[in-house]
NUVEXMAR-459962 format. One record per residue (C-alpha): x, y negated, z; residue in one letter. Coordinates in steps of 0.2 Angstrom, whole numbers, padded with zeros to 4 digits, always signed. Layout:
BEGIN
XYZA ...
***
This chain:
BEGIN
-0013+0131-0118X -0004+0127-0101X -0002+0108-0094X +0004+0100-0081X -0004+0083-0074X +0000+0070-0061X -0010+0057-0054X -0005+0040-0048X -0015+0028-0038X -0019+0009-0043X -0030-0005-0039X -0039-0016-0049X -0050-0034-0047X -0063-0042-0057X -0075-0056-0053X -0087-0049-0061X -0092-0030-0056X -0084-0014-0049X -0087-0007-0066X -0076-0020-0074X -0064-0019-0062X -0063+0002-0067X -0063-0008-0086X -0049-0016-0082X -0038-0005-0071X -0041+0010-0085X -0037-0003-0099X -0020-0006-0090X -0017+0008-0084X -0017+0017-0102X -0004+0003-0106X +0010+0012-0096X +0006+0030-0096X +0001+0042-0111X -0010+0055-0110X -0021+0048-0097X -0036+0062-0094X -0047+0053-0082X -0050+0044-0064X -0058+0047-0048X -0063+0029-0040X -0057+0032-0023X -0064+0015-0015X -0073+0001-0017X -0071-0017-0009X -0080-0033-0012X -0070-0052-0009X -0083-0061+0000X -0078-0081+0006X -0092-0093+0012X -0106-0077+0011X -0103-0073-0006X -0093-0060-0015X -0079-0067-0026X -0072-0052-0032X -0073-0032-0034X -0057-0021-0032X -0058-0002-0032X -0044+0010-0029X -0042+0024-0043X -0032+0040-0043X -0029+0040-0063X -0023+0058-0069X -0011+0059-0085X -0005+0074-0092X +0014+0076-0093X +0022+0078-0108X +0033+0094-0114X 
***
């Protein structure tokens, strides 16, 4: 069977760890778009205010298949 995809990029935050930040960003991202197929995390960046890091934001490539 023949598809087609596209990928789209988004960010996502979490106090709490790069994988929950991917949690999250997934989460919402399969809100919006159907057929979501998977994600590549393109980069990773920590928060940091007074010496310690506050948050965790990574930028995905998410890939959904197009529907016919």
């Amino acid at each position: 069977m023949e598809s087609v995809a596209r990928t789209t990029e988004i960010s996502a935050r979490s106090e709490t760890s790069f994988e929950d930040a991917i949690r999250v960003g997934i989460e919402r991202a399969t809100q919006s778009l159907r057929n979501v197929r998977g994600a590549w995390v393109k980069e990773q960046e920590v928060k940091i205010d007074n010496g310690e890091i506050t948050a965790f934001q990574v930028i995905m490539k998410v890939t959904f298949e197009l529907e016919n």
